[in-house]
C-alpha positions, 0 to 999 in steps of 0.5 A: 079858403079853409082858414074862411070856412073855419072863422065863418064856422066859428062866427056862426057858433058865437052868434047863434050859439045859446046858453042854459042855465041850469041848478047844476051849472051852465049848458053850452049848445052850440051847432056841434057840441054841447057842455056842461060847465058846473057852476063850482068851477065858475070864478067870474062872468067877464065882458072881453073885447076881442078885435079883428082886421076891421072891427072891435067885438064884445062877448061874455067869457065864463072864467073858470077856477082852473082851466081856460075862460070860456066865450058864453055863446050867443053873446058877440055883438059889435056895439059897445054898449048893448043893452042885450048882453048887458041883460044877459050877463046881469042874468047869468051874474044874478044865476050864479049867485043864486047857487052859490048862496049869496 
């Protein structure tokens, strides 16, 4: 029962989650946290493939220069090709190139 309501709870976050992108780094909003990933830190913006017992999800992952590669929220989606996440990761690659200067 508690193992549910925890990947419920973590569902709901990936969905509904949101992301900012601002001149200083990337801003996590989900519904219990919020952090700030600078963008110095960020080394790539992936497309992963995660699966589960029935089905095969695709998110954006930041990868950091050191640490753990973070799942960018609001970006899971069960369609291979999605014309959305596609936007948002060519939004977020554009971004960070921006910032980083080149």
């Amino acid at each position: 029962m508690i193992f549910s309501v925890i990947a419920c709870f973590i569902a709901i976050n990936s969905i509904y989650g949101r992301v900012l992108l601002t001149a200083t780094g990337l801003e996590f909003r989900t519904f219990v946290s919020r952090r700030v990933v600078p963008w110095g830190e960020v080394a790539g913006i992936e497309r992963r493939r995660r699966m589960s017992r029935s089905e095969i999800w695709w998110d954006l992952r930041i990868v950091r220069v050191r640490g753990r590669s973070l799942a960018v929220p609001g970006t899971i989606t069960n369609r291979r090709w999605d014309a959305e996440l596609d936007r948002k990761q060519v939004a977020i690659q554009e971004y960070w190139s921006r910032v980083a200067g080149g």
